[in-house]
N, C-alpha and C positions, 0 to 999 in steps of 0.2 A: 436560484442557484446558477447563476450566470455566470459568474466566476470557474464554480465547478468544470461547468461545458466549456469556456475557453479555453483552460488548460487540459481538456481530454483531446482539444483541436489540437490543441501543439503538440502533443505528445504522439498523436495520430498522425504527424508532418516526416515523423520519423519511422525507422524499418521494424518497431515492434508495437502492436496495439494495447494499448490502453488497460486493457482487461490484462492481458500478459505482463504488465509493466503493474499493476495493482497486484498478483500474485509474488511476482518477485518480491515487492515490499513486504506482503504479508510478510513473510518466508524470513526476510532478512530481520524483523519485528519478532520473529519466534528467536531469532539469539543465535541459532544455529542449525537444529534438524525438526521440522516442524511436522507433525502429526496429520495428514489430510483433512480426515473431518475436525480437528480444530482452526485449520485454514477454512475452510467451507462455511464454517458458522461463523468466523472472524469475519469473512468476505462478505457472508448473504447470501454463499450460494449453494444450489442442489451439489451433492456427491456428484452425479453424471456430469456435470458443467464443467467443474471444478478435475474432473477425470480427464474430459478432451483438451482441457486448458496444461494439465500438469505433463500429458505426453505430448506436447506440437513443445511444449517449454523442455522436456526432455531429450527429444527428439532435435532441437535447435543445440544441444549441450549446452544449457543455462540451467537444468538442475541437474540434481541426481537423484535419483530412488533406491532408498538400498532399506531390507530390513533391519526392523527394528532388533537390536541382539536382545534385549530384556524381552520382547515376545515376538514371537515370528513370524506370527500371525499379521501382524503388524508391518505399515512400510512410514520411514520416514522420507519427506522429502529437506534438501539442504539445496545453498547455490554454489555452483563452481564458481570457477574464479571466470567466466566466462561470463557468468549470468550475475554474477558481483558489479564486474565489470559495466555492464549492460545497465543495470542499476543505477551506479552512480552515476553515467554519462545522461542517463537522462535527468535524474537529480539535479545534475547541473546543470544543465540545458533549462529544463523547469526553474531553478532560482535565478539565473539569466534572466530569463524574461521577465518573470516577476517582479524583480528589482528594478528593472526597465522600468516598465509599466507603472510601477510606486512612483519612480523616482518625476516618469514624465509629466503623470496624471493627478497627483497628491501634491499636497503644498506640505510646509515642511513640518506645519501642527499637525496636518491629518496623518502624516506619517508617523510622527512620537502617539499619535491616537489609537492608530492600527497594530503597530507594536503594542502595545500596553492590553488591545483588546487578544492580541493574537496568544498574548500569555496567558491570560486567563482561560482564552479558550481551552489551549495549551491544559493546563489543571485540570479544567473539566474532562476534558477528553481521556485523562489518566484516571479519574477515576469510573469505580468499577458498576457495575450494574447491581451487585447485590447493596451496594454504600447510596442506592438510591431511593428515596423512600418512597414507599408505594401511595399514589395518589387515588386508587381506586379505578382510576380509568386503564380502560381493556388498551392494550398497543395493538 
């Protein structure tokens, strides 16, 4: 996964970490006001992790936390337009470089090649975990 680690480096060149820039996505990937523990389980991570992460990102005003009105018990998290913001500039900064990097390192097959796998990845990734069929082996 070298690819992975390279763009956690670039992303890391800039003023918000990696992990803080992974919650943001979640967030923006829920549509609009996301659920904590369905972030937490989307992410991979403990409720606690995901707590210290959701206030330094609050605290920055790049989300908000407000109750849920259908239970109140309940908090949703959403992005301001601060942390929208914050989002997309690194989005683009990431497909910058990336396009770079194709463009430099890729000939112009392996590029129609990368595409074509990146679609499909693309599909698989959309589909769901229970549309998977179970092979007997423990995860």
């Amino acid at each position: 996964m070298g690819l992975v680690r390279r763009l956690r480096r670039e992303a890391e060149r800039h003023d918000i970490p990696f992990s803080q820039i992974s919650i943001l996505g979640a967030i923006d990937r829920f549509r609009g006001a996301a659920n904590p523990s369905l972030l937490a389980a989307s992410e991979g991570l403990r409720s606690s992790n995901l707590a210290a992460l959701l206030k330094r990102l609050d605290d920055d005003g790049l989300v908000l936390r407000e109750r849920d009105v259908s239970d109140k018990r309940k908090t949703l998290v959403s992005l301001t337009d601060r942390g929208r913001t914050k989002l997309q500039e690194h989005r683009s900064r990431r497909d910058l470089w990336l396009n770079d990097m194709i463009r430099m390192h890729l000939s112009e097959r392996e590029q129609e090649v990368l595409f074509k796998a990146g679609t499909l990845m693309e599909r698989l990734a959309l589909t769901t975990e229970q549309s998977v069929p179970d092979t007997g082996n423990p995860k």
